[in-house]
N, C-alpha and C positions, 0 to 999 in steps of 0.2 A: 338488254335494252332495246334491241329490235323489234325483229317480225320471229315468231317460231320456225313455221313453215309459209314459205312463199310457192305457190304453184302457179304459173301463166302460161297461158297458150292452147291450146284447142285437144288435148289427150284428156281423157278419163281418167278422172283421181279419185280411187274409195280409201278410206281412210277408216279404220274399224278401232275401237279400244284404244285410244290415244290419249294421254294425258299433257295438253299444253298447260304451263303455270310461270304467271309474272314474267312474262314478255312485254318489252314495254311498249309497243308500237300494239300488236296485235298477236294473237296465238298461232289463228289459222288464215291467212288471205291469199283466196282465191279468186283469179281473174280468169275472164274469157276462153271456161270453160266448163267440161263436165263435172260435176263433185256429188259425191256422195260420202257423208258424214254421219256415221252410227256408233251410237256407245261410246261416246268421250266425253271426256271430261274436261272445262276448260274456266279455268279459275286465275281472276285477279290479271287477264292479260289486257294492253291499249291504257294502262293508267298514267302512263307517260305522256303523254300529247291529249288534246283536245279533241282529235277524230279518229281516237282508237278505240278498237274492241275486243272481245272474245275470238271473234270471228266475223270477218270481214269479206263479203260476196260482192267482187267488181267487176261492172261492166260484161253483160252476156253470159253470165254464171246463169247455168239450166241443172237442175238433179234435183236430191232430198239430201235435207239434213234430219233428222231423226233420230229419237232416244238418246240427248243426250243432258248433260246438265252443264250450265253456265255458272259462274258467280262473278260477282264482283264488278264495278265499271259499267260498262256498257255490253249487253249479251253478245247480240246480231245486228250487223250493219247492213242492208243490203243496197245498194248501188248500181241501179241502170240493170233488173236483173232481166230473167226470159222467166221459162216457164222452171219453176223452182217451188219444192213444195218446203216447207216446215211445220213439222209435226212429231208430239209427244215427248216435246222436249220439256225439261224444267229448268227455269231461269229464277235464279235466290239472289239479292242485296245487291240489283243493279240499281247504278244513279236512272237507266234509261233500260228497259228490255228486249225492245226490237226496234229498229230503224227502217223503216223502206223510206230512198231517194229515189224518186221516178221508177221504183221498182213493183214488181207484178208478183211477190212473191205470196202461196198458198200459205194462211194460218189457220190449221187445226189441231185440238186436241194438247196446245201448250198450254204450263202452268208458270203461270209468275207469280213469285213470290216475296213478297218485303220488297217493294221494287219502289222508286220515288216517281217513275211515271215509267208507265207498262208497254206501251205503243206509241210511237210518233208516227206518223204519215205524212210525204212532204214531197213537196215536187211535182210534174206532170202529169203522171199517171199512178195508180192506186191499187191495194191487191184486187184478185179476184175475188177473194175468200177470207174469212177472216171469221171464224164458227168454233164453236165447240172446244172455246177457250175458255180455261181455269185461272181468275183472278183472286188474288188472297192477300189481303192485310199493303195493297198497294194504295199510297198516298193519291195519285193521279192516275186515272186510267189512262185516257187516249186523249193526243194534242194533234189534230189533225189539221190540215194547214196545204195539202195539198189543191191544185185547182179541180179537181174534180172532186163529188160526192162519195162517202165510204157506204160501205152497207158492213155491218159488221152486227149479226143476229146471232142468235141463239148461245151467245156466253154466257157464264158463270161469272155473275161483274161481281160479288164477293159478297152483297148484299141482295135485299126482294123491294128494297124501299127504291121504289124508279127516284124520286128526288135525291135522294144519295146519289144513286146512281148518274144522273143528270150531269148534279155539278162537279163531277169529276171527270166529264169530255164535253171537247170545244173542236167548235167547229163543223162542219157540217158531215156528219155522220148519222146516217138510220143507226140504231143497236135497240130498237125494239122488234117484235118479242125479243125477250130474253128471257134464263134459264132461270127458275125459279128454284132451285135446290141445285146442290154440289153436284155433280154428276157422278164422281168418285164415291157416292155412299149409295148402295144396293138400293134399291128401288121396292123389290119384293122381299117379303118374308113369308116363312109359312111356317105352319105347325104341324108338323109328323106323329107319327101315329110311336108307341114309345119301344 
């Protein structure tokens, strides 16, 4: 009914191959410190409370979280973060898929997927980056609402029709260019001699 794992305070925490599941506060919440998160798995945790999640980055959280996959509730919260990358993670059948609260945290190369709104942005300050993300079959993309402007280019917002694309993010956000084909489908083909 809690937290999975709670880590606070300024040590190094890598965390490889882990499976948090149905935690009811949160799976993984990490405060005010180093983290690095690769190859887990973190399913159906935060469904107990209203500002729970998967995993939970508070306050001064700096690392990578990577390759990992989310389900269920709400992915990633991030909260007042530093320099924090996220990347090539997969997020499936969140109500919400990533959170930043006045946080700075790197979005590349994730996939959301079935999600009822993909990104929210809120608060003071806005990521650096937010690129070379995989949208698919999500109801809302991005509800941005923070006080500064987003720039979020070159995704895969899940269609090529910019009007689609359009009325699915509010707020003041650049996301043009954007990615005109899947990125995950080969680009080149060739024919070989037999």
């Amino acid at each position: 009914g809690g937290v999975g794992i709670l880590v606070d305070g300024s040590a190094v925490t890598r965390i490889r191959r882990a499976e948090l599941r149905d935690n009811g506060v949160a799976g993984l919440w990490r405060r005010n410190g180093f983290l690095e998160l690769a190859d887990s798995r973190l399913h159906g945790n935060g469904l107990a409370v209203d500002n729970g999640a998967n995993l939970i980055l508070d306050r001064d959280v700096s690392g990578r979280v990577a390759e990992n996959a989310f389900d269920g509730g709400v992915g990633i919260h991030c909260i007042e973060t530093r320099e924090l990358v996220i990347e090539d993670n997969i997020l499936t059948n969140h109500r919400i898929g990533l959170v930043s609260t006045s946080a700075r945290p790197q979005n590349s190369g994730n996939q959301f997927n079935r999600i009822e709104l993909a990104l929210r942005i809120e608060g003071a300050v806005v990521p650096p980056r937010v690129e070379l993300n995989i949208f698919q079959q999500s109801e809302r993309l991005l509800d941005h609402t923070a006080s500064r402007p987003l720039t979020a280019t070159n995704n895969w917002w899940g269609q090529i029709d910019s009007t689609w694309i359009a009325a699915r993010i509010s707020g003041e956000v650049r996301w043009q260019p954007f990615l005109n084909f899947d990125p995950r489908v080969p680009l080149d083909f060739a024919l070989g001699l037999n």
